[in-house]
C-alpha positions as CSV (number, residue, x, y, z in Angstrom):
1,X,-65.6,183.1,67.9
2,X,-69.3,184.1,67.2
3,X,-71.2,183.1,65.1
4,X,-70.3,184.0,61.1
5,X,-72.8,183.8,58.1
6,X,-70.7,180.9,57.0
7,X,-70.6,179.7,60.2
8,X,-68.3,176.3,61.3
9,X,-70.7,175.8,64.0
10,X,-73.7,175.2,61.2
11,X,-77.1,177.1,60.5
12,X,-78.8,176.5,63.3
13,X,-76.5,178.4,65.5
14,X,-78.2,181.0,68.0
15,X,-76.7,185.0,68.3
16,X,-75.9,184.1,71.7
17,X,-73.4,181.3,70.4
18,X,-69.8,181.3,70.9
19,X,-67.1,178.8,70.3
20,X,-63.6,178.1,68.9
21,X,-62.3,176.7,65.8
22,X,-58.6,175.1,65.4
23,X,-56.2,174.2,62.7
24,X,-56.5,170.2,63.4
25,X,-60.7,170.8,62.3
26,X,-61.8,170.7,65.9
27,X,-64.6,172.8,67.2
28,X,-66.2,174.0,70.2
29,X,-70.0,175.8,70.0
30,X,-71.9,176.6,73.1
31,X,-75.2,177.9,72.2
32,X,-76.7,178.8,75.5
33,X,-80.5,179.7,74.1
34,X,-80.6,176.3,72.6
35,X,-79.0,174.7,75.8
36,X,-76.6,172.7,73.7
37,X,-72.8,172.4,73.4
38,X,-71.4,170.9,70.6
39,X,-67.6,169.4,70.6
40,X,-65.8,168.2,67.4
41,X,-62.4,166.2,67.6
42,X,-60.5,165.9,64.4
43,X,-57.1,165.4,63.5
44,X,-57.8,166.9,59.8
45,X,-54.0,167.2,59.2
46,X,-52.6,163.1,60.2
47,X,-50.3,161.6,59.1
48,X,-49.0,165.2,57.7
49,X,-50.2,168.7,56.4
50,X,-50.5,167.8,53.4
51,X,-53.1,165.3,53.8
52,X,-55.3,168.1,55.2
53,X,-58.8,168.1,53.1
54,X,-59.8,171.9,51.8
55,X,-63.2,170.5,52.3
56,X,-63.1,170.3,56.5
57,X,-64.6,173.5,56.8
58,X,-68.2,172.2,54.9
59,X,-67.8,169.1,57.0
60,X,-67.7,170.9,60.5
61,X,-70.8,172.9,59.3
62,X,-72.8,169.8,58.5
63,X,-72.0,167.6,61.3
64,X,-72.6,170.5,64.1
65,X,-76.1,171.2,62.0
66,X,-76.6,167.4,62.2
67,X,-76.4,167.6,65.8
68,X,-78.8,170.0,66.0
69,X,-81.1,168.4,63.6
70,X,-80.6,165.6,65.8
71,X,-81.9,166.3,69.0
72,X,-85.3,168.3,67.3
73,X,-83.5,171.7,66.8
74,X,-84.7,173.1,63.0
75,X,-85.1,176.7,63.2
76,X,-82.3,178.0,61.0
77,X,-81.0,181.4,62.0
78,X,-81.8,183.3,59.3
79,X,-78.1,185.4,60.1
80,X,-76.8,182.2,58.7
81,X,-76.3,180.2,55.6
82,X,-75.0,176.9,54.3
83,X,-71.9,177.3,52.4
84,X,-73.1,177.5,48.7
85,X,-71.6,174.5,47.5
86,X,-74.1,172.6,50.3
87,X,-77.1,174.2,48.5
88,X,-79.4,171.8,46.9
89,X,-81.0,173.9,43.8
């Protein structure tokens, strides 16, 4: 994957990103202008599909943007957006 205007891998993504997204909610973003890599682990869909939250999407964008915010990272890239529902107005 590359990086999306709504992308999973948050705002603060670079264009030279790349990753992978799965069905489970995991993630994988390597960003290698920033120097970072970013791997989420869910399991968004125990103890059955069902259970699976419509709201996994907004979490992987704000915990990959947490990481980045994190280590000193704050330069959004302005190819990107939160997801609108994030926006504080």
């Amino acid at each position: 994957d590359s990086p999306l205007v709504e992308a999973s891998g948050g705002v603060f993504l670079s264009d030279s990103s790349f990753g992978h997204t799965g069905f489970t909610g995991t993630s994988l973003w390597i960003d290698p202008e920033h120097k970072i890599i970013v791997i989420l682990l869910t399991n968004a869909v125990h103890p059955n599909r069902q259970m699976k939250s419509p709201k996994y999407f907004e979490w992987r964008q704000r915990i990959h943007s947490g990481v980045y915010e994190a280590v000193g990272i704050l330069g959004q890239n302005p190819n990107l957006k939160w997801i609108k529902r994030w926006v504080i107005q």
